[in-house]
N, C-alpha and C positions, 0 to 999 in steps of 0.2 A: 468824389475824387478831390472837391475843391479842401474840403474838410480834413483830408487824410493829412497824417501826423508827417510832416516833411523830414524827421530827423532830427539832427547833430547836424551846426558847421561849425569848422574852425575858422576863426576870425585869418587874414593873412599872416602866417608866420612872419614874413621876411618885416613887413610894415608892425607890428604887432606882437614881438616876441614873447611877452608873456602876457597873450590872452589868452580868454580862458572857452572852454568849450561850450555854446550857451543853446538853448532851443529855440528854432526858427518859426516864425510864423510863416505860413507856406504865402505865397504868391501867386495869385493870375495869371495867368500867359494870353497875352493877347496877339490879333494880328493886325500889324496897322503898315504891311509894304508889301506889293506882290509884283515880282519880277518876271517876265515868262515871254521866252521865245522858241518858239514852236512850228510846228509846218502849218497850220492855222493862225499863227499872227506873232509879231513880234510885239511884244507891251501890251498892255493890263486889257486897254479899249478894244484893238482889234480882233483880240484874243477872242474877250466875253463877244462880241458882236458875232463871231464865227462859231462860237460853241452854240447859241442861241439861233443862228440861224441851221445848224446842222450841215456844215461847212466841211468834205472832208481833206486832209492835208496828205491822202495816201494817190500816190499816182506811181507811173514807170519812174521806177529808178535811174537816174540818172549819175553820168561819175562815175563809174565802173561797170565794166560786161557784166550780163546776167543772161548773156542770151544761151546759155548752156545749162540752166537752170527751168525746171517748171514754173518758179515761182517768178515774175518780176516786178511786181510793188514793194512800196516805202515810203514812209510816210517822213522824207525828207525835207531838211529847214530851204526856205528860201532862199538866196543872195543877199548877204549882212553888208554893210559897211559896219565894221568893227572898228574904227577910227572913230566913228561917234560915240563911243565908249570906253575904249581903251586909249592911255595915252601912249601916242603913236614909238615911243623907244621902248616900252613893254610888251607891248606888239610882238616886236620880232623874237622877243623869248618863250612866245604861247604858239603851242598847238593849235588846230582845229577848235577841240573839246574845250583846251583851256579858255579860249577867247568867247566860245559861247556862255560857257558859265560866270564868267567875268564879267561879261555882257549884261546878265540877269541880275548880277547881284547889282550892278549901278541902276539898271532900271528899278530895283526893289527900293534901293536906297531914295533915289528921288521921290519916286510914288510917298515912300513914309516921310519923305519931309524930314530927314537924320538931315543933319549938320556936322560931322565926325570932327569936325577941329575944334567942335563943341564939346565934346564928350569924351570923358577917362577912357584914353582907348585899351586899358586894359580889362575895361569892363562890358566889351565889346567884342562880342565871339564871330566866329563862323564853324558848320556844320555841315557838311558835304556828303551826301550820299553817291555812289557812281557804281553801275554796274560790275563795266569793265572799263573803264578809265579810257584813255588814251591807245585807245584798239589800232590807231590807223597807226599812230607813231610806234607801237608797239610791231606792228607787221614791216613800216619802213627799217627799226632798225636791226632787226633779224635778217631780211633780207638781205641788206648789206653787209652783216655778218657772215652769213651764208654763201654770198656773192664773195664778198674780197678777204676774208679770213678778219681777228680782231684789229689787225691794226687798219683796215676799211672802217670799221665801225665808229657810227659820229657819235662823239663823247655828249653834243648837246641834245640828238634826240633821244640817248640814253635819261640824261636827267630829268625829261619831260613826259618820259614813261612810265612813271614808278605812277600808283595810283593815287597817291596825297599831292603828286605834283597842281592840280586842279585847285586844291584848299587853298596850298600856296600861293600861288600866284595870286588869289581874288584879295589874301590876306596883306602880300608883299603890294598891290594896287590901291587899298582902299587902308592903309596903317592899321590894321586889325592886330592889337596882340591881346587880346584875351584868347580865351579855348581855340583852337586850332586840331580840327578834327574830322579824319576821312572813314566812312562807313562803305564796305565794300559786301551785302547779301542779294546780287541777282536781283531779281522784279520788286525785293523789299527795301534797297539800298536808301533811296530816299528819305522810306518811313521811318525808316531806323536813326537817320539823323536827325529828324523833327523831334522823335521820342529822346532822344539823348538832348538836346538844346531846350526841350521844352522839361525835362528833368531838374535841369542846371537852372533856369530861369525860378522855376519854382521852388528850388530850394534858396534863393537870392544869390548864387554864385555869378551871375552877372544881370547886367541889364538889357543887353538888346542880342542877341544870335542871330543870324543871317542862317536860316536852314534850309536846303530841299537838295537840289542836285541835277545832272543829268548826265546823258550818254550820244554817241554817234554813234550812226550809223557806218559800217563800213564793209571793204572787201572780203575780209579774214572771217567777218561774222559772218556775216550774211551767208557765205559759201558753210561753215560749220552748222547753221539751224537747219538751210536748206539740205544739207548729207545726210542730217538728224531727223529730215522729214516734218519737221515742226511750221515748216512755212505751210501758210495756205498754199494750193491745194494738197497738201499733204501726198500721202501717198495713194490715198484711195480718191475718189470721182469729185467731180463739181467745181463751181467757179471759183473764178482764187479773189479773195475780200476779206473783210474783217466785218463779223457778223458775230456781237457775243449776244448768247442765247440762243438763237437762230436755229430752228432742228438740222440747216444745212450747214453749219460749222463746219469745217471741215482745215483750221490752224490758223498762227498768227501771222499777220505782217508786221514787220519789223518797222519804229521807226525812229525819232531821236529829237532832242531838244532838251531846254532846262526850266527852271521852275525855281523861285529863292520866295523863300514866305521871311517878311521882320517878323521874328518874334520878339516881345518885348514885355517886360513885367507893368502890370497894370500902371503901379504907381509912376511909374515910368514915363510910360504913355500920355496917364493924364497931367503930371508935371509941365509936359512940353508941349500939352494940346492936340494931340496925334487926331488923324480919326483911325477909327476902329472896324477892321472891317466882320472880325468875328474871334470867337476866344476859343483858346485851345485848350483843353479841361481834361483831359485824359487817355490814357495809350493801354493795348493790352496786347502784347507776345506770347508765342504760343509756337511750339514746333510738331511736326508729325516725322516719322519715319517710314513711307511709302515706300523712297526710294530716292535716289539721284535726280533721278530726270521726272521724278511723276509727283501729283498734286497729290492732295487730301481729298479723294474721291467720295469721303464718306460725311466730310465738312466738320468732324468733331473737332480738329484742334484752330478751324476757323473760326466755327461756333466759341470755342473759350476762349477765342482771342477779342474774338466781340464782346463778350461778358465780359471781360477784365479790361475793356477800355473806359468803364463809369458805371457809377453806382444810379445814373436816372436814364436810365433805356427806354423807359415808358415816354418819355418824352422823343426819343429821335422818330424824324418822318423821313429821313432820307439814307438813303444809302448809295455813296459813290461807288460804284463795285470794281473789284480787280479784273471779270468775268470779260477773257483776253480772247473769247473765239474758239479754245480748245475743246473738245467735248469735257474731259474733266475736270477741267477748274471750275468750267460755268456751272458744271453741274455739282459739285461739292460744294459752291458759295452758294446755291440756289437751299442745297440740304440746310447749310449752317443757319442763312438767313431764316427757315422756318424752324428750324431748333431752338432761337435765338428767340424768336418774334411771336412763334407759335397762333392762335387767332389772331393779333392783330398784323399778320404777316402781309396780306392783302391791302392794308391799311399803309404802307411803308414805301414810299414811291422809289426805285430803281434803276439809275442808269450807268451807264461804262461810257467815260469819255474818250477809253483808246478806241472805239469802232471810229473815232475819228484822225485820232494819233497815230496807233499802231502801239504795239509793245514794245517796251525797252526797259533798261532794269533803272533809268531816272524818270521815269514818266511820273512818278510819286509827286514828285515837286511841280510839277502844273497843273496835278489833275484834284491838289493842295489849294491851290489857288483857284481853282474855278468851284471847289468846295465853297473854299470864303467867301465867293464873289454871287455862293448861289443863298447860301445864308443872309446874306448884305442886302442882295436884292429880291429874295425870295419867289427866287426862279430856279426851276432845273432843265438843264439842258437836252436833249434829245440824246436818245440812243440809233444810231444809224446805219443801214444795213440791211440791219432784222428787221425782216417782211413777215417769218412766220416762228412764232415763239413753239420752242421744242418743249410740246406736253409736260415733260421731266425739268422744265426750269419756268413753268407757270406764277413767274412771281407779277407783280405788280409793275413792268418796266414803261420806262414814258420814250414811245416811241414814235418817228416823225417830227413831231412838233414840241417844242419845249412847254415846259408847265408852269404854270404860276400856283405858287405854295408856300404859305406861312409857314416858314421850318423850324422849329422850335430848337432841335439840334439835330446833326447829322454822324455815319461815320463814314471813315474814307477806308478803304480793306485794300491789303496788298499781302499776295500771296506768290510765293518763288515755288518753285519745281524744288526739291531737294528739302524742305519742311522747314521753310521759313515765313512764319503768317503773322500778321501786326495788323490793327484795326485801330484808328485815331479818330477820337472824339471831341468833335466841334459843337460850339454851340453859336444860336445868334448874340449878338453884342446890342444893346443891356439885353441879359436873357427873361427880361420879368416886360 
């Protein structure tokens, strides 16, 4: 992938009116900032210390009735002060959702060591994945539409609903006018923005993208997965947890936070002295048409989403898996992964970091970052839960205790209900 032909760019019209159309030499994408607040820790250190210790973030939900529900776990954020990140008159224009994401992208930004008043901020992106945006603000102003007819309805939680509103805000906080761009696919929203800013960076269209994303949790959801039966314990027997793999799966718990990887082009990086925590080398998409609500039970267009993310597979030892507790998904990524990997499938070490999160359509973007952070330190973190591996998903998983493992490269798999599957290829930084 490093090699492949990047194209055509146009130099900038407006700056550049008769230039001419010339061939790019492609770019590295590296990652040198990880942003991540999560119901396992907020910033980079508590994060990794709680993914490594097998720490989970899922408990009774809290913040709204569930007691008329089977299900009542979530794997919900902690108590933020958002004033240690946002400044406090933007505040009051941000949501929930907004001020989390906002949040991650200042923690990304410090971790890389940017200096923005240093840098052409029009060559300074952000890339936003979000399941469903602004779920909670979205139900407040319905309701009060519904309650008091339109002229009840508040004009400012209207604007804070739309799904881009989240880009904005981090953009209109931190002076970003390069790319500006919201990705909205379900459990792949995230992967989709990484893959779009890490396109952009490699064809030199800018220098630094802020990518990943995330979601909350809230009443409107929660009540729609749980009627859809999708919560553990589903509709059928057993205990309600988040167990991927596990022969007693039996659905997902929901849960929420965000994730912002710097992505930033090699030369970039090493101009300003960055460190590097691992490089991003390659992306491969891939759709199926099961249905609406159901996975790729059969793993073929997971499997050629993995193949179309790099041309050196013999090299990856790891796989972050999307494998969310469902019987289907786990068991279609388990098909692709031995589709993929074939003998040396056994060889391929295995884990799901939502059995500690829970599911949500931004979890891409921390489960991003603890990719990086397992590359960096050539650790993988536990999968937790799963006591007893279901015969039909017999892959390699590291379970209990986290592993120590020189990883050469890894990929991260996200796969949405309705046939949307993406598989990103990381590698260590230097990879030799």
């Amino acid at each position: 992938m490093r090699n492949a032909d990047c194209g055509l760019r146009n130099k900038d019209p407006i700056q550049n009116p008769k230039s001419e159309i010339r061939n790019l030499e492609c770019h590295r994408v590296v990652i040198t900032g990880l942003g991540i607040v999560s119901s396992i820790g907020v910033g980079k250190e508590t994060f990794w210390e709680n993914c490594l210790q097998g720490i989970s973030g899922i408990k009774p939900v809290r913040g709204f009735d569930v007691s008329s529900y089977r299900s009542r776990l979530g794997g919900q954020l902690p108590e933020i002060d958002f004033k240690a990140y946002i400044k406090p008159a933007n505040l009051r224009r941000m949501d929930r959702i907004g001020k989390v994401v906002v949040s991650s992208v200042r923690l990304a930004m410090d971790d890389s060591g940017l200096d923005l008043k240093e840098e052409d901020s029009s060559q300074i992106g952000i890339s936003i994945g979000t399941g469903l945006g602004s779920s909670d603000t979205v139900d407040q102003f319905f309701r009060s539409l519904l309650k008091e007819g339109p002229l009840g309805a508040a004009p400012l939680l209207f604007q804070t609903a739309v799904p881009n509103a989240i880009t904005s805000h981090c953009a209109i906080e931190y002076g970003i006018k390069g790319v500006n761009i919201t990705f909205s696919h379900k459990e792949s929203s995230t992967e989709m923005a990484m893959t779009f800013a890490y396109h952009l960076l490699k064809e030199g269209r800018a220098d630094v993208i802020f990518a990943g994303g995330g979601d909350e949790l809230s009443e409107p959801l929660y009540h729609v997965y749980s009627m859809l039966g999708a919560l553990s314990p589903g509709r059928g027997k057993g205990v309600e947890g988040m167990r991927p793999f596990d022969r007693g799966r039996n659905g997902i718990v929901l849960g929420e936070g965000s994730g912002i990887l710097v992505l930033e082009t090699l030369e970039h990086a090493k101009k300003r002295g960055a460190k590097i925590y691992a490089e991003m080398a390659g992306a491969g998409l891939s759709g199926s048409t099961g249905g609406l609500l159901r996975y790729d039970v059969k793993g073929d267009s997971i499997a050629r989403a993995m193949s179309l993310s790099g041309q050196e597979l013999p090299t990856v030892d790891y796989v972050s898996a999307a494998a969310n507790s469902t019987p289907d998904l786990d068991r279609g990524e388990t098909l692709a992964i031995r589709k993929v990997f074939g003998k040396r499938t056994k060889e391929i070490s295995v884990s799901s970091l939502k059995s500690m999160l829970g599911e949500f359509g931004g979890s891409g973007g921390i489960r991003a970052c603890g990719l990086a952070l397992s590359l960096y330190h050539g650790m993988i973190p536990p999968t937790i839960g799963t006591e007893h591996l279901d015969p039909q998903c017999d892959l390699n998983v590291v379970l209990g205790q986290p592993k120590k493992k020189e990883i050469r490269s890894a990929l991260l798999n996200a796969c949405s209900n309705g046939g949307s599957n993406i598989s990103l290829w990381f590698e260590r930084y230097p990879s030799s």
